[in-house]
FILUMVEX-807604 format. One record per residue: residue in three letters; x negated, y, z of N, C-alpha, C in turn. Coordinates in steps of 0.05 Angstrom, whole numbers, plus 5000, padded with zeros to 4 digits. Example, Ala and Ser with C-alpha at 12.3 -4.5 7.8 and 13.67 -1.06 7.14 Angstrom:
// residues 2
ALA473648865156475449105156473649345156;SER474349555142472749795143474250015157;
END
This chain:
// residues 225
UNK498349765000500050005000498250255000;UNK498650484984497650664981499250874982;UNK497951155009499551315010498151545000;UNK499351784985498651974972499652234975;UNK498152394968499152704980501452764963;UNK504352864963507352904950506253114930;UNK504853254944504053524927501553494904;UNK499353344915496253384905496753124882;UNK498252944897497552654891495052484899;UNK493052634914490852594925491752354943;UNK490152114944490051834959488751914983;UNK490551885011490751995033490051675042;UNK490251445043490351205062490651015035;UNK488950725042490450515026490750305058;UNK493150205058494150065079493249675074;UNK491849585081490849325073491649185094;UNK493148925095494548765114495148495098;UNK496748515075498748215071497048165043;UNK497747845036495347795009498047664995;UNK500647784999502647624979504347954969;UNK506247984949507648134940508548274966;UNK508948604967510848804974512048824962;UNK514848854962515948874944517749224946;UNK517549274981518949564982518049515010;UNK518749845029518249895050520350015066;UNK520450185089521350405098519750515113;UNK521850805119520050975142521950995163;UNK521351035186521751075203523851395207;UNK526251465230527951665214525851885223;UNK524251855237523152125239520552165228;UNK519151915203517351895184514351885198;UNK514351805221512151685240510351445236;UNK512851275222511851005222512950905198;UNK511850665188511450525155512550265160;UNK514250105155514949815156514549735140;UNK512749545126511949435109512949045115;UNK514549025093515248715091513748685061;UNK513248295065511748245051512747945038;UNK511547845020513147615005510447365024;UNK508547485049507147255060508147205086;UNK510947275092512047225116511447415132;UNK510547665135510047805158511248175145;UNK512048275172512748575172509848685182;UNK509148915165507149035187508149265196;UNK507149425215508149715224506249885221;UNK506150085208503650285207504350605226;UNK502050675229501850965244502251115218;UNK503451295219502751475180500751725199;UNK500951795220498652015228495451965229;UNK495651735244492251605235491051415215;UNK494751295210494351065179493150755195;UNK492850775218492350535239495150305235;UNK493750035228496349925230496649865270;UNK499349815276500449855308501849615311;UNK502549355292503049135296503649025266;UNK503548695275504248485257505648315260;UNK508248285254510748045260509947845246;UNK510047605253509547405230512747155237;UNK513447245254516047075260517847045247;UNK517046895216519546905197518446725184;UNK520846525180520846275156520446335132;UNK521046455113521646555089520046845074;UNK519746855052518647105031520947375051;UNK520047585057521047795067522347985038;UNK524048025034524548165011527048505023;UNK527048515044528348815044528248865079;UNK527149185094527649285110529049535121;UNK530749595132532449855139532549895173;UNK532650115173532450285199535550415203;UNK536950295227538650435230539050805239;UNK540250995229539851205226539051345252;UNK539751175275539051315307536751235317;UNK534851025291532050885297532050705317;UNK534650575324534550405354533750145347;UNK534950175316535249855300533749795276;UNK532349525270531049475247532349245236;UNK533849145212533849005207532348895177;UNK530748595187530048545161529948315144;UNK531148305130531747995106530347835096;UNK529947615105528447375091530247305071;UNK528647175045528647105015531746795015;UNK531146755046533246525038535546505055;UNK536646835059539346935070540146875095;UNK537046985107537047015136536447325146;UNK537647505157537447745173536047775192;UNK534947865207534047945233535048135236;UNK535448235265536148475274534448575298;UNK532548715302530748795327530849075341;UNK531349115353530549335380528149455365;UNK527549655360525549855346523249895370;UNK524349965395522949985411520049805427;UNK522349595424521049385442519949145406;UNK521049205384521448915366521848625373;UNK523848635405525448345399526448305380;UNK527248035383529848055365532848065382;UNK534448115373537148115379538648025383;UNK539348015347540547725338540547595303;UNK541847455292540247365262544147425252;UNK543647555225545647495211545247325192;UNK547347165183545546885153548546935141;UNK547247095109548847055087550746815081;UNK551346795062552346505050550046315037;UNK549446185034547945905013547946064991;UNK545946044972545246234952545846494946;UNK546246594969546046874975543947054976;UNK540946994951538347054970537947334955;UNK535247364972533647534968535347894974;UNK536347865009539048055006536848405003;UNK538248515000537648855003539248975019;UNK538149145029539949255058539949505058;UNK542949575071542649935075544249905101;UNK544550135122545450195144548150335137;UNK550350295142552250525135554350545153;UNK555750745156557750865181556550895199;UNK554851035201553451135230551450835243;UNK551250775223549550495230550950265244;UNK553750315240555450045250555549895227;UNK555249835206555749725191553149625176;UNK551849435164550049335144550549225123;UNK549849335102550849315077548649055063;UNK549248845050548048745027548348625011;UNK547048665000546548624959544948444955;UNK545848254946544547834936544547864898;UNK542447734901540947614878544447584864;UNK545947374871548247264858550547484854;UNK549247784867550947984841554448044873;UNK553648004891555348034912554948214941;UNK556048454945555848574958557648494983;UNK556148555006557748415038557648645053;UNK560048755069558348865083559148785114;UNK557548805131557048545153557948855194;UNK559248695203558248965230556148855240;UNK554549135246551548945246551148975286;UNK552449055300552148925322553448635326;UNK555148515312556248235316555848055299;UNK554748135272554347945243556647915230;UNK559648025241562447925230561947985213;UNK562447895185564347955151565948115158;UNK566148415151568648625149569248545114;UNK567148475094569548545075566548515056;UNK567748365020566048295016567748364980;UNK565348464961566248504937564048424913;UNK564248344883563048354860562148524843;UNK560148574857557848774833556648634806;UNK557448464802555448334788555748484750;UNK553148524748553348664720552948384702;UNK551848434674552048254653548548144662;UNK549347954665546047784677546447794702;UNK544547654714542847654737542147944751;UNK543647964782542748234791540448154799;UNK539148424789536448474789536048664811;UNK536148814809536549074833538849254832;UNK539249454861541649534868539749824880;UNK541950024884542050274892543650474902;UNK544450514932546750544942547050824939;UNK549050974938548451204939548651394968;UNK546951674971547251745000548951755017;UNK552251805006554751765022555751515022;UNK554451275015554351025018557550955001;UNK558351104980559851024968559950904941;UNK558350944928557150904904554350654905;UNK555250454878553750324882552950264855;UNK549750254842548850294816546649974813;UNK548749764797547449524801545849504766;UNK543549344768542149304742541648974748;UNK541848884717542648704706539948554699;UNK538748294692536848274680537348254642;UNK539648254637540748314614539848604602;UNK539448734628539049014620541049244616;UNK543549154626546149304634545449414660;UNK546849654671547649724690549949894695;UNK550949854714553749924721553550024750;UNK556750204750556350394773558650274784;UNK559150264811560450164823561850344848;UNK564950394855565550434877565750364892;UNK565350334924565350194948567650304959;UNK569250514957570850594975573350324982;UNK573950174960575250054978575049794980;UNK571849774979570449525006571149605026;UNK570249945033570349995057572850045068;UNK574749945062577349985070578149805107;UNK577049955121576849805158575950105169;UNK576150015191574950285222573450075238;UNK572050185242570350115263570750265280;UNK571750115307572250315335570650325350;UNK569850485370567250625368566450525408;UNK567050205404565550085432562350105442;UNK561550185422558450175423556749905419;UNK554949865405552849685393552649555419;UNK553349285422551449195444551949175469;UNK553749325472555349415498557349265517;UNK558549065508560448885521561248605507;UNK563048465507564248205493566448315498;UNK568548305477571548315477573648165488;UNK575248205482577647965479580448035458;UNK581647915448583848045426585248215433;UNK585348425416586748735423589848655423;UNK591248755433594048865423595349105408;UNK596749075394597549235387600249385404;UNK600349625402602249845411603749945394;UNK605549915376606550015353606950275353;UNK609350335376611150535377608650775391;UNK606850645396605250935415603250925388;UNK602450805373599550775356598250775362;UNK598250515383595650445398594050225393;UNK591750085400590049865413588949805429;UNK589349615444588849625473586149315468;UNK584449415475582249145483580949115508;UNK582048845526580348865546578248735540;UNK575848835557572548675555571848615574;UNK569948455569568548325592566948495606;UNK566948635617566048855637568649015653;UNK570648845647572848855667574249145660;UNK573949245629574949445625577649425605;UNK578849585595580849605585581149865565;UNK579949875535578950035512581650075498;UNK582950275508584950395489584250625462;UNK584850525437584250805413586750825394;UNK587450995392588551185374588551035349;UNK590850875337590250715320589750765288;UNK590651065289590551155258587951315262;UNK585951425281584451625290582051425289;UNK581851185308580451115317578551235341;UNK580351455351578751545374579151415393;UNK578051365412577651235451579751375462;
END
């Protein structure tokens, strides 16, 4: 990996770590740090101030093919080649917990979306998922697939738009709005275990008690608490 001046183009750092394919990276939300996944099984983490690498994960079965940072930096998740997820604590890099695609679901690509409740991805087989990424549930799953083999994908910044290419050499633009057709109510990542809500018709409510002995009422057209 080679990093370069935006302006000069001048070669500021070459980053030397993995002896198999990168295939893409991220930064960190406040551009501190470099996640580098690799097709030899390992993530590295780089300093971008001194260009020092600061760790090496190697805890993964599979070719690494996509990493994302949830937008509040709490969360990393990153995809092995044979439709396995990880999800880690930024802080600490436990792990969490694993999301796993479907069976030939590979090589996923990932984006963060709705305030980072949600994880979006995009499989080789031309199928967009998008997953809640504190529990792994399926909210809702649609067909991008252009003429060929998806090759690569490109979400756009209001995470509505989605621009898939083909190995045919087609590409097509895609709406997500009504994948995203759900609310996510706003319990917090991580925070409790549920139990089945009720519904309130006449007030427009939902009532969920949790295992922390509480009782989460929201506004059912609002989704407010």
């Amino acid at each position: 990996v080679r990093i370069r001046d935006a302006a000069t183009g001048a070669l500021l750092a070459t980053l030397k770590e993995h002896n198999d394919r990168v295939a893409m990276f991220a930064f960190s939300p406040s551009g501190d740090e470099l996640y580098v996944p690799s097709w030899d099984k390992k993530l590295s983490i780089w300093n971008l101030t001194t260009y020092e690498k600061e760790r090496v994960i190697d805890e993964f079965e599979a070719e690494l093919s996509s990493v994302v940072v949830s937008p509040d930096g709490q969360w990393v998740a990153i995809a092995e080649s044979d439709a396995v997820i990880q999800i880690r604590e930024r802080a600490t890099w436990k792990k969490s917990h694993t999301i796993r695609t479907p069976d030939g679901a590979r090589w996923p690509a990932l984006n963060f979306t709705h305030n980072g409740n949600v994880l979006l991805t995009r499989t080789h087989e031309g199928v967009v998922r998008a997953y809640h990424a504190s529990s792994g549930q399926l909210l809702a799953v649609d067909d991008v697939r252009p003429e060929g083999k998806l090759f690569e994908s490109a979400l756009s910044p209001n995470g509505e738009e989605l621009a898939a290419a083909g190995l045919s050499g087609s590409v097509t633009l895609w709406s997500l709005k009504g994948v995203f057709d759900f609310k996510i109510l706003p319990l917090g990542m991580f925070r409790t275990s549920v139990y089945p809500s009720i519904f309130l018709e006449k007030k427009k409510l939902i009532a969920t008690p949790g295992a922390d002995g509480m009782l989460y009422v929201w506004n059912r057209d609002t989704g407010e608490l």
